[in-house]
C-alpha positions in Angstrom: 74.7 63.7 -143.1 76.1 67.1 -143.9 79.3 66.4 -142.4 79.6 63.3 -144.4 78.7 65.3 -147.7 75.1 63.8 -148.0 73.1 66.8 -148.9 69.2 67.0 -148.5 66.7 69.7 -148.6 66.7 71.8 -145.2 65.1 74.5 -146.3 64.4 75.7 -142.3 67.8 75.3 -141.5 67.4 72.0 -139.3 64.6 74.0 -137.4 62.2 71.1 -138.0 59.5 73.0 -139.4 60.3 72.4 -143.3 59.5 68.6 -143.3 62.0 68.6 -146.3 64.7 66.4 -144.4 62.7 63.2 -144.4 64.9 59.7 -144.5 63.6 56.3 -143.6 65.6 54.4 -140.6 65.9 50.7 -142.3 68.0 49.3 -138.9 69.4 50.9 -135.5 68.0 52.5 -132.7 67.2 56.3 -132.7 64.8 58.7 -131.2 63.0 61.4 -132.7 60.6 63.7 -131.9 57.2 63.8 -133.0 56.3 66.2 -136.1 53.3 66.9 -137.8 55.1 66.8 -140.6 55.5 63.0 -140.6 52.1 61.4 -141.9 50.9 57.9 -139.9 51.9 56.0 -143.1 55.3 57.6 -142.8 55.8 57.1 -139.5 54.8 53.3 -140.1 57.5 53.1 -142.3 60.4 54.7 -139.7 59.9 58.2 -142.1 61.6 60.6 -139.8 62.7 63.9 -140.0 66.7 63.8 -139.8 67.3 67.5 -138.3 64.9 65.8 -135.2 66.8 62.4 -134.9 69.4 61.0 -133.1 71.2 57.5 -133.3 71.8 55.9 -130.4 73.3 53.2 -132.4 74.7 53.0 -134.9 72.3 53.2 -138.0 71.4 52.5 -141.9 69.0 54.8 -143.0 67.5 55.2 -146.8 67.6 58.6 -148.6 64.0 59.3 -150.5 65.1 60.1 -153.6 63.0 63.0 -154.2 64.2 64.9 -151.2 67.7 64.8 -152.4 68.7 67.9 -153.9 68.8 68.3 -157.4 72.9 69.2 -157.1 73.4 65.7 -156.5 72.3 64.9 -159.8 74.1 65.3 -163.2 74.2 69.1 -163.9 72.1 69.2 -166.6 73.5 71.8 -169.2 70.3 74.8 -169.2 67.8 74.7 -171.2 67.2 78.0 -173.3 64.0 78.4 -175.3 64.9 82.1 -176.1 65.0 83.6 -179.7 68.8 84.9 -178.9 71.0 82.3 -177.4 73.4 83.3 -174.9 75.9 83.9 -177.5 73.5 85.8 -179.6 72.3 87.9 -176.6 76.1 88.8 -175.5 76.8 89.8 -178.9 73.2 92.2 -179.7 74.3 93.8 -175.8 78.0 94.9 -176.7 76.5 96.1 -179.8 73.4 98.2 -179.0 75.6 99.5 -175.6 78.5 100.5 -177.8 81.2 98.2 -175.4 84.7 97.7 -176.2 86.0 94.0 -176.2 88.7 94.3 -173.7 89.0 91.2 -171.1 90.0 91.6 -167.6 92.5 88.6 -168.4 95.2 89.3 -171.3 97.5 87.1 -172.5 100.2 88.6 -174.6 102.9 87.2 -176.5 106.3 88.8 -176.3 109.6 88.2 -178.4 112.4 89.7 -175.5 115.9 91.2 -176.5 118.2 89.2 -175.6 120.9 90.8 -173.4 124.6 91.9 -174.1 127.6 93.0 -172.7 127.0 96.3 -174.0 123.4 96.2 -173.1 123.0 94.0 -169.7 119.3 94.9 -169.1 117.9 92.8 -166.1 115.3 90.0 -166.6 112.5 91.3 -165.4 113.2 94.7 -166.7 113.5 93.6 -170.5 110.1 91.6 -170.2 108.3 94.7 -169.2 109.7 96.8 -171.3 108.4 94.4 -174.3 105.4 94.1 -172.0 105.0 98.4 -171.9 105.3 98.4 -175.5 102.1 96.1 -175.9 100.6 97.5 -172.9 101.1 100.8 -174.0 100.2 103.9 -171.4 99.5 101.3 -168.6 101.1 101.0 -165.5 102.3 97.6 -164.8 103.3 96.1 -161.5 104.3 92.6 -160.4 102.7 91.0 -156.6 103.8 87.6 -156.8 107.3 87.0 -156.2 107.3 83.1 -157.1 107.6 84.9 -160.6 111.0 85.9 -160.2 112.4 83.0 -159.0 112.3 80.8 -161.9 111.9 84.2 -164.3 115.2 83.5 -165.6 115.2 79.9 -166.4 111.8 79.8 -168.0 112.6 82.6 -170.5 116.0 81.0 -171.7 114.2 77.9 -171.8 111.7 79.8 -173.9 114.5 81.2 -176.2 113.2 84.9 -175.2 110.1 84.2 -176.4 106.9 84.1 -174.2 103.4 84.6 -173.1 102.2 87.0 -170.4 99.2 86.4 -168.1 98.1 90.0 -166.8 95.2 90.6 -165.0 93.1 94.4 -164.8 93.4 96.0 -161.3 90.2 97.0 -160.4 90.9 99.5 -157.9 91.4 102.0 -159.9 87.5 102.0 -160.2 87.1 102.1 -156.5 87.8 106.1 -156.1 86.2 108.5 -158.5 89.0 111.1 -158.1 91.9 108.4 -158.9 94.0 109.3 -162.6 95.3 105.6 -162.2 93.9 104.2 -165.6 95.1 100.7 -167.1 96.9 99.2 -164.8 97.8 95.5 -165.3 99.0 92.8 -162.6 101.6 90.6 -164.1 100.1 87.2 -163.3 102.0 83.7 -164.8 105.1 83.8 -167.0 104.2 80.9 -170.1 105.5 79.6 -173.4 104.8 82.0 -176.0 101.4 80.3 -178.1 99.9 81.9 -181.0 96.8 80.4 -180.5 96.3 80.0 -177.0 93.6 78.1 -175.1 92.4 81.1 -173.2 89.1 81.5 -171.3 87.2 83.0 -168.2 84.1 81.7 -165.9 81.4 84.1 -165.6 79.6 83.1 -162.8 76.0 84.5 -161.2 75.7 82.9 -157.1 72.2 83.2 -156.0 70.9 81.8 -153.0 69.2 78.8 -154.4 71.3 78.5 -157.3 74.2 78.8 -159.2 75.0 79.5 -163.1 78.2 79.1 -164.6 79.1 80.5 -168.6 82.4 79.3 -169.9 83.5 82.0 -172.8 86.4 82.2 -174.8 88.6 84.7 -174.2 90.4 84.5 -177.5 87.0 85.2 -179.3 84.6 85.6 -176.8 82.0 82.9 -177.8 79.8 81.6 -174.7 80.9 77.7 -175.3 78.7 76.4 -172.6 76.6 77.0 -169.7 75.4 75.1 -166.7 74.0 75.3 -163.2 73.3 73.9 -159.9 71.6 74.3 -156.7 73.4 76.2 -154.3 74.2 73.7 -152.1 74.0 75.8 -148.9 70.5 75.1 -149.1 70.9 72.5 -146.7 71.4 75.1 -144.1 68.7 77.1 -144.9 66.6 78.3 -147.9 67.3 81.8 -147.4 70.0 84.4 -146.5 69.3 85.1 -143.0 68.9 81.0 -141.9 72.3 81.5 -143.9 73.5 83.9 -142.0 72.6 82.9 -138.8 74.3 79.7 -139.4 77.6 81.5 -139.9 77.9 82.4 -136.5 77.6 78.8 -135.3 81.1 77.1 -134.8 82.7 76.1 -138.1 79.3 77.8 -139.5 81.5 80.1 -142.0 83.4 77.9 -143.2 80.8 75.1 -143.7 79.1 77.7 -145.6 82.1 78.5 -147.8 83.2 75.1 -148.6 79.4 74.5 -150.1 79.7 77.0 -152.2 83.1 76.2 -153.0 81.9 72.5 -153.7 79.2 74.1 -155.9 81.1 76.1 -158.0 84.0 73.7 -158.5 81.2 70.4 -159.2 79.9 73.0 -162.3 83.6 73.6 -163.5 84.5 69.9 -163.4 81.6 69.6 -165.3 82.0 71.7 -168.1 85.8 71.2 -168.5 85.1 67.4 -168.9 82.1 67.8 -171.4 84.0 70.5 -173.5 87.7 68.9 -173.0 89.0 71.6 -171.4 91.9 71.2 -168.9 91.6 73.8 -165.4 94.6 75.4 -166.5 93.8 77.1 -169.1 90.5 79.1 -167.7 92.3 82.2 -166.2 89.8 83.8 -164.3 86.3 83.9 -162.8 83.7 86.8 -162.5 81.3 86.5 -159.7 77.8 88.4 -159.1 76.2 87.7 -156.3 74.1 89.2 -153.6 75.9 90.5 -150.7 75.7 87.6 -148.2 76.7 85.1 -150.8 79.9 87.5 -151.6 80.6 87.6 -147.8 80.5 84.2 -147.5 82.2 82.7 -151.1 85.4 85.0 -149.9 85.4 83.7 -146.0 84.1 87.4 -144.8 81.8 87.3 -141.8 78.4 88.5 -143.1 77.1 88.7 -139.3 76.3 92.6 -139.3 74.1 92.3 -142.5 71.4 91.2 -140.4 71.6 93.5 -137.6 70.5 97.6 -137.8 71.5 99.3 -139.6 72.5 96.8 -141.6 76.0 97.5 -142.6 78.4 95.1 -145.1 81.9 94.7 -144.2 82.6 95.9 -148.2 80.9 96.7 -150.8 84.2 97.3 -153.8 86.3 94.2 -153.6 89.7 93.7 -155.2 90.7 90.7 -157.0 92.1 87.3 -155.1 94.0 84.5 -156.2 92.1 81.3 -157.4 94.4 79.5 -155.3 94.0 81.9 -151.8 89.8 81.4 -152.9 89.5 77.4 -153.8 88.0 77.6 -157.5 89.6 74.9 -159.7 91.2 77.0 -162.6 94.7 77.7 -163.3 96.1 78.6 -159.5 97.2 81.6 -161.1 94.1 83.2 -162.8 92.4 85.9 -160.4 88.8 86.2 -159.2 87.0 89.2 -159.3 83.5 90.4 -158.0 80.7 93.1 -159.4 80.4 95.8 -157.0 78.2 95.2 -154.5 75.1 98.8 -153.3 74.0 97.3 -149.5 73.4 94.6 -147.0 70.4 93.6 -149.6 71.4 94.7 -152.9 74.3 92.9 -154.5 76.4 92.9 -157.7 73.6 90.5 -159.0 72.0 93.3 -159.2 74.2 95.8 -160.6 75.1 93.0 -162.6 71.7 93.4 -163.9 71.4 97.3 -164.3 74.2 96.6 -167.4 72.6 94.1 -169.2 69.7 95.9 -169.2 71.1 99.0 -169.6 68.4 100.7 -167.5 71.7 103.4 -166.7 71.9 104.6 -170.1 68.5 105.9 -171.0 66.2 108.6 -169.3 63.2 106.8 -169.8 61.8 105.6 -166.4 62.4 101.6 -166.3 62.5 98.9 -163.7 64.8 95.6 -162.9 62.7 92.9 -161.1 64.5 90.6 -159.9 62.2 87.4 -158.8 64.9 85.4 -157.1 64.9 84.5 -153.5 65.4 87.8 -152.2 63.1 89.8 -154.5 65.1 92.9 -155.1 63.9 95.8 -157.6 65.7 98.8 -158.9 63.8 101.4 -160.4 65.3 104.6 -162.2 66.9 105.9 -165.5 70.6 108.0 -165.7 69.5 110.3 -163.8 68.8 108.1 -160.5 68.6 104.4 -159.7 66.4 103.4 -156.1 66.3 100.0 -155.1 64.7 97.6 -152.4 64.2 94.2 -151.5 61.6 92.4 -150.1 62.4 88.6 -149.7 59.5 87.0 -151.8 61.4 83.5 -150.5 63.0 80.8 -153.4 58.6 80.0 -154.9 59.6 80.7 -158.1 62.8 78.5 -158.0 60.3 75.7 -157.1 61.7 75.6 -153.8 59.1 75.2 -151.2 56.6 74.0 -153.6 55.8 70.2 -153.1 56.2 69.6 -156.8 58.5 72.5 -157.4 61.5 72.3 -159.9 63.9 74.4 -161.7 63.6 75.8 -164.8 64.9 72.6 -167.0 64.2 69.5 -169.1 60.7 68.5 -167.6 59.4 71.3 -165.7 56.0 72.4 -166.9 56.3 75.7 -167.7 52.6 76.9 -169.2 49.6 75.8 -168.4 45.8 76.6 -169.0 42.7 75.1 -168.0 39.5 75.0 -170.6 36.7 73.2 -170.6 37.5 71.2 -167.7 40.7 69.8 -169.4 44.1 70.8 -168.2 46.7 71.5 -171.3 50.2 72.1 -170.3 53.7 73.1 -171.8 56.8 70.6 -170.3 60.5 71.9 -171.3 62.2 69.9 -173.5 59.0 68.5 -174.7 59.1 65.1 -172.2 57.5 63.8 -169.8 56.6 66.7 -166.7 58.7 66.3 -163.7 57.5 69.0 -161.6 57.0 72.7 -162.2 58.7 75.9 -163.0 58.4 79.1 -162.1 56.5 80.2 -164.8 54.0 77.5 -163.9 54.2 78.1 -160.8 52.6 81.9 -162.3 50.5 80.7 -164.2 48.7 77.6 -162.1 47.2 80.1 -159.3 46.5 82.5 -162.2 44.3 79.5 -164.6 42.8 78.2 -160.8 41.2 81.5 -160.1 40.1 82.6 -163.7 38.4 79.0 -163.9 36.9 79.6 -160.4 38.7 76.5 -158.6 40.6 79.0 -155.9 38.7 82.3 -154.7 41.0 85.2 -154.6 42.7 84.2 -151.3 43.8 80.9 -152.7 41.3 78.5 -151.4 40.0 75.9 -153.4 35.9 75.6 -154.6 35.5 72.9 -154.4 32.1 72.0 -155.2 33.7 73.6 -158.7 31.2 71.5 -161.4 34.2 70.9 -164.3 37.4 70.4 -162.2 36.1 69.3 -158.6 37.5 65.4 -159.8 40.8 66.9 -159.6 40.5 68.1 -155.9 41.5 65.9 -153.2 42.5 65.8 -149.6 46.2 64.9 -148.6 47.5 62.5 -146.3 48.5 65.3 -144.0 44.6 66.7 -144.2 45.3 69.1 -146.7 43.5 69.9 -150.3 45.1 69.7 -153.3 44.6 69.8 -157.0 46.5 66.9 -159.1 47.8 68.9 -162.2 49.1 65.2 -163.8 48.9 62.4 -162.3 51.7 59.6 -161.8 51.0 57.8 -164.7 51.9 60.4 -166.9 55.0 62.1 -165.3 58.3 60.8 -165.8 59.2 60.1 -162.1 55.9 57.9 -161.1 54.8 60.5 -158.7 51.8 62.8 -159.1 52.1 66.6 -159.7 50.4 68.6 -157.6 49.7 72.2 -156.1 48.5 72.9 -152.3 46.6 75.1 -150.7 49.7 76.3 -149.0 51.5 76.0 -152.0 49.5 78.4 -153.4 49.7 80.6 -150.1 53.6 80.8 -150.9 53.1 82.0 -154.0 51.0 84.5 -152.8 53.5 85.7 -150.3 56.1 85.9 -152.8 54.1 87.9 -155.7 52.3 90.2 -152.9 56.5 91.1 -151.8 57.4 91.5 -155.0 54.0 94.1 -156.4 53.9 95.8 -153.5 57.7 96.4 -153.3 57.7 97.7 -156.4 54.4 99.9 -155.2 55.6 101.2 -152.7 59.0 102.2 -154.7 56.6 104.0 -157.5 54.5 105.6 -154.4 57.7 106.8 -152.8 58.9 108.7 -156.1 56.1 109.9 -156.3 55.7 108.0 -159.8 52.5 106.1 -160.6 52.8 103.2 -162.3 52.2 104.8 -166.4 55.2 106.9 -165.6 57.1 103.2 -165.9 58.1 102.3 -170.1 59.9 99.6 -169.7 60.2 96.4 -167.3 62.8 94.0 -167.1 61.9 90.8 -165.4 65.0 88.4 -164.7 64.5 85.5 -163.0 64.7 81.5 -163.6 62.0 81.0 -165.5 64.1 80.2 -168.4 62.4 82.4 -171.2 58.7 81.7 -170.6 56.2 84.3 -168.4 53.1 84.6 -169.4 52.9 88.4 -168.8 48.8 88.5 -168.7 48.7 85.5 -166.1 51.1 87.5 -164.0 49.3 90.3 -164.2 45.9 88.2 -163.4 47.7 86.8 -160.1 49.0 90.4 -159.0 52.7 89.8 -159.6 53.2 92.6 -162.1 51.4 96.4 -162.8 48.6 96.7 -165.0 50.2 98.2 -167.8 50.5 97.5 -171.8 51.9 94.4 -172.1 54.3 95.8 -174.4 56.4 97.3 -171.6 57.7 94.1 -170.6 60.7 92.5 -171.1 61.4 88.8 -169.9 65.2 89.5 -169.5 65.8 86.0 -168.4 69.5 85.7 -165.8 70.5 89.6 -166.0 73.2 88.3 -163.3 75.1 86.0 -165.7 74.3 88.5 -168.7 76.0 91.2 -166.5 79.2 89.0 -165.2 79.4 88.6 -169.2 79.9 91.7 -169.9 82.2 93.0 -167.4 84.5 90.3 -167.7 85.1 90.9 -172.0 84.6 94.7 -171.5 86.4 97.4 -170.1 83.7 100.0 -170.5 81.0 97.8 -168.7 83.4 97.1 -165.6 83.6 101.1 -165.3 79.7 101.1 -165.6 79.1 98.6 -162.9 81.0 100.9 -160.7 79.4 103.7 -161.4 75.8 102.0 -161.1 77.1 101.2 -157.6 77.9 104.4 -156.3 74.6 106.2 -158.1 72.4 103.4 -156.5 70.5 104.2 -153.4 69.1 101.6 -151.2 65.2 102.3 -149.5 64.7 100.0 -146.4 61.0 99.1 -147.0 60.6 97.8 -143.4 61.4 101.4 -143.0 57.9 102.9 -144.3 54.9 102.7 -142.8 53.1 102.6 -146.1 54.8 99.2 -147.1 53.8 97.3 -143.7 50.4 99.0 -143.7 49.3 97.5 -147.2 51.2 94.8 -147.7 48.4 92.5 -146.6 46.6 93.7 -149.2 48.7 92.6 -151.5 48.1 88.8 -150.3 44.8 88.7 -152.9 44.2 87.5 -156.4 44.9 89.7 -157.9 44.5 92.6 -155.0 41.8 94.0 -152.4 42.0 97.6 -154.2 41.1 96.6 -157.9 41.4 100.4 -158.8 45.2 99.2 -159.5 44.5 96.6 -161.6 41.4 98.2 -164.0 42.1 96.2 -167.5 42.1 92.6 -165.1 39.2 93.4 -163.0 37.5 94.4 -166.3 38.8 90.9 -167.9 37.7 88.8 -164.8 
C-alpha cells in the first residue's frame, strides 16, 4: 500500500501492535495472523490488519475511511482563533524584539553600463560592480556556473537592465571568530521588474505534522498558511520507529520522499488557492527537530539513537531547491535553523526567538507539547533543555477519536450537572477532539468524579454513569457525543487507555520540566513566564491543565499560549537578519540535559502518572480546589 502511495495510519511502524492499519479484504485469498486488535464483528467482515496480511492472490481490499490519514484529505487552510493573526503576531514580534527587515532572499534591480572600446569591462564583472554598489560592504561570490553561460545573452536581451536573485550565506554564522559579514550568493540572472512577485516558504516539520506560511517577500505580509500530517507517519508515530526504519533497505529514502511529498502537496496547495506560479517563491526556511532535518536533506540519522547520541550536524548551509526536491523556483535555496542535539532541534531554537526567552533575565520556560516533548528553561544568561517524548496525544494521534487542531475538533469541554457542554472549532458539527480537549476531558472526568486519579472510570458515578459503556474490544469508555450529532456519523469517545496516554504524555512533560527546575536548583516560583507552543490552535484552558498535572501550580498569569513557536521562529529568520544571528547564538548557548541520565527523573516519574500527582505538596492551590 505504501509502495503504491496509499497511506494509512501505522502508528507502530507495521509492528502490529497499533491496530491503526485496519482494511477490509472484499475478494482474494490472504492470510493473516490473529490480533486482538481485530474485534469478532471485524473479523466477520474480513477486517484485518494490513502490516499482518499477505495476498496470496491477487486482491481488492476497501480502505475504512477513518483510518486514512488526514493528509489524504484537502489541506484545510488552519484555523486560528487568536486575538493576533499570524500577520499581526509577526509584525508585534519584529517590533517589541527591535528586528531589522532584511530577507535571506534579495532581489535587486540593476541598470548595467554598457561596455566600450575604451572601457571593455567583462560581463560578469560590470553586473557585480552594479551589484557591489547596491550590496554595498558585502562580499559577493557566484557557485553556479550555468550563470555564465547564457550571462551574456540574457543581459543584451535585457538591454543592460536586470534583476538579481542573491541568496545570504549562512556560514558566516557558523564560527564565532569569523569577520566574514554580508555575504551574498549570486543565485538567478532575471528581467529587471519593479514590482516583482517575490516570496519565501517558512516551513515548521514536526513529526506528526507539517505547517507551511507563504509571506511576501516584497512586503512581508503572511498571505496564507496551511498544514498537513507528516506523512511518514505511516512508518511510525515517532522518531525512533522513524529512525529505525531508515536503516531498512530504501528506508532513507522512503522516508525522504514522504516528506518530500508532504511538503510539496502543501505548496501545490497554496500556489493554486492564492494563484501563485512555483517560480516565483525563492526560498524555504525549515525548523525542524533533528531527525526530521537528517532525514528531509537525505543525512543518515542512525547515530541519534545510539549513546551518546551524536547528530551528523548541527549548523547546516544552504542547498538548492532543485539538489533537495521542494517545488519552487529550481533556483531559490533552502535553508535550516540551527539545530542544539540528537533531541533538540531548530524547532526549538526556532522557538527560543519567537518567544524571545534569550533576551530577558527573567527566568522563563518554552514547552513544547509536540511529539517529542522538549522544554528549554533559562533567561540570557543560560538556556538548559531536555526532552522527554510525551508521544503525538495531543496531536490526537493515538487517541481513538483524536484530531488536529481544525474545523470540527472539540476544543473545550465541561461537564455540569450531568450535562456535557462543549466548544467545536469553526463552530460545526464535532469531528473528533483536539488537543486542548484532549486537556481538558481527563481534567472535567476527575473533577466530576467519573475517573479516580489514575484514570479509571466510576462507574457507578450517579449523574454520568449513562454515558459509560463497554467496547467491543472489552474496554470502557465514555461517549462524549454520540453519532447522531457529529458530523461523520460516528460516535466520540474517550478510553480508558486513551486516557492512560494522556497521562503518559502530561506526566513526561511535568516531570521533565521538574526535574529541569530541581536540577538548577530552581523551584517552580523562581519561573515568571511560560510559553506553551503546541497545536492546540489558540485554546488551553490553563486551570484544567493545571488540574490534570500537565503544568506547575503557579499564577495563571505566568502563562502564555504561544501557539506554533516553530513557524513563528522560521518567520522571523527568514525576513530578518538580526534574528538569523540570534538563532545561532541560541544554539551554541543551549545546553542539552539527558534526563534518562538522572536518577531523580526515572525514580519519580511514576509519580507523575496521577491526576493530578501522588505528592500534592506540588500542586497546593489544586488540591485545595479539589
Amino acid at each position: 500500500l505504501i509502495e503504491n502511495g496509499i497511506n494509512i495510519y501505522a502508528d507502530c511502524g507495521g509492528q502490529g501492535v497499533c491496530g491503526k492499519c485496519k482494511v477490509k479484504v472484499i475478494s482474494g485469498e490472504f492470510t493473516t495472523e490473529e490480533s486482538y486488535l481485530i474485534s469478532s464483528e471485524e473479523k466477520k467482515n474480513n477486517i484485518v490488519l494490513a502490516c499482518e496480511t499477505f495476498p496470496k492472490t491477487d486482491i481488492i481490499i476497501e480502505l475504512i475511511k477513518e483510518l486514512q490519514v488526514g493528509y489524504i484529505q484537502t489541506i484545510k487552510e488552519n484555523v486560528s482563533l487568536c486575538l493576533q493573526s499570524e500577520q499581526e503576531k509577526l509584525e508585534f514580534l519584529l517590533k517589541k524584539q527591535n528586528l531589522d527587515l532584511n530577507p535571506i532572499i534579495k532581489f535587486i534591480n540593476l541598470k548595467l553600463q554598457k561596455p566600450t572600446l575604451e572601457k571593455p569591462i567583462s560581463d560578469f564583472e560590470n553586473l557585480l560592480s552594479c551589484l557591489s554598489d547596491k550590496l554595498k560592504e558585502s562580499r559577493i561570490f557566484l557557485n553556479n556556473f550555468e550563470i555564465l553561460q547564457n550571462l551574456s545573452i540574457q543581459i543584451r536581451d535585457y538591454n543592460w537592465k536586470c534583476g538579481v536573485l542573491v541568496g545570504e550565506d549562512i556560514t558566516e554564522n557558523f564560527d564565532t571568530k569569523s569577520t566574514r559579514q554580508n555575504n551574498y550568493e549570486i543565485l538567478q540572472v532575471l528581467p529587471y521588474k519593479e514590482n516583482k512577485e517575490f516570496y519565501g516558504i517558512a516551513l515548521d516539520i514536526g513529526t506528526t505534522t507539517v505547517s507551511a506560511s507563504l509571506i511576501n517577500l516584497n512586503d512581508f505580509e503572511t498571505i496564507i498558511t496551511k498544514s498537513a500530517f507528516n506523512q511518514q507517519i505511516v512508518y511510525g508515530e515517532d522518531v525512533i520507529t522513524r529512525i529505525i526504519y531508515s536503516e531498512k533497505e530504501d528506508g532513507l529514502r522512503n522516508l525522504n520522499q514522504k516528506i518530500i511529498n508532504t511538503i510539496n502537496q502543501i505548496i501545490d496547495s497554496i500556489c493554486f488557492e492564492k494563484g501563485i506560479l512555483f517560480k516565483d517563491i525563492h526560498t524555504a526556511v525549515v525548523a525542524g527537530n533533528t531527525t526530521m532535518i537528517h532525514i528531509l536533506f537525505n543525512i543518515a540519522p542512525k547515530y541519534i539513537r545510539i549513546e551518546p547520541y551524536i547528530p551528523t550536524i548541527t549548523f547546516l548551509p544552504s542547498l538548492n531547491a532543485k539538489q533537495v526536491g521542494f517545488n519552487i523556483n529550481p533556483y531559490g535555496k533552502i535553508y535550516s535553523l540551527p539545530l542544539v542535539s540528537s533531541y533538540i532541534g531548530g524547532d526549538i531554537v526556532s522557538g527560543i526567538i519567537a518567544t524571545g526567552i534569550d533576551l530577558t533575565s527573567d527566568i522563563s520556560v518554552l514547552l513544547d507539547l509536540g511529539t517529542n516533548g522538549e522544554i528549554v528553561l533559562g533567561n540570557n544568561d543560560f538556556l538548559v533543555s531536555a526532552a522527554c517524548s510525551c508521544g503525538p496525544a495531543f496531536e490526537g494521534v493515538g487517541i481513538t477519536s483524536g484530531m488536529r487542531a481544525t474545523i470540527g475538533a472539540i476544543e473545550d469541554i465541561e461537564f455540569k450537572d450531568g450535562e456535557i457542554n462543549y466548544k467545536v472549532i469553526g463552530n460545526t458539527k464535532p469531528v473528533g477532539i483536539c488537543g486542548s480537549g484532549l486537556i481538558d476531558i481527563p481534567a472535567e472526568l476527575f473533577k466530576a468524579r467519573i475517573i479516580d486519579r489514575s484514570g479509571k472510570f466510576i462507574r457507578d458515578n450517579k449523574l454520568y454513569s449513562k454515558y459509560i459503556r463497554e467496547n467491543e474490544n472489552g474496554e470502557f469508555e465514555f461517549v462524549i457525543v454520540k453519532k447522531e450529532f457529529t458530523a461523520n456519523n460516528k460516535d466520540i469517545v474517550i478510553t480508558e487507555s486513551d486516557i492512560q496516554n494522556i497521562l503518559r504524555s502530561k506526566g513526561a512533560i511535568f516531570h521533565g520540566l521538574h526535574t529541569l527546575v530541581k536540577y538548577l536548583n530552581l523551584n517552580f516560583e523562581d519561573i515568571k513566564k511560560v510559553n506553551i507552543a503546541g497545536g492546540f490552535g489558540c485554546f488551553l484552558d490553563i486551570n484544567k491543565a493545571k488540574i490534570l498535572g500537565l503544568l506547575p501550580d503557579i499564577d495563571e498569569k505566568k502563562f502564555v499560549i504561544a501557539g506554533n513557536t516553530s513557524l513563528t521562529g522560521a518567520k522571523m529568520f527568514l525576513v530578518s537578519k538580526k534574528a538569523r544571528k540570534r538563532a545561532y547564538e541560541v544554539a551554541r548557548k543551549m545546553t542539552y540535559i539527558d534526563l534518562s541520565s538522572l536518577p531523580m527523573y526515572m525514580n519519580e516519574y511514576t509519580s507523575s502518572l496521577f491526576i493530578p500527582h501522588t505528592d500534592f505538596s506540588l500542586f497546593p492551590n489544586i488540591s485545595k480546589m479539589l
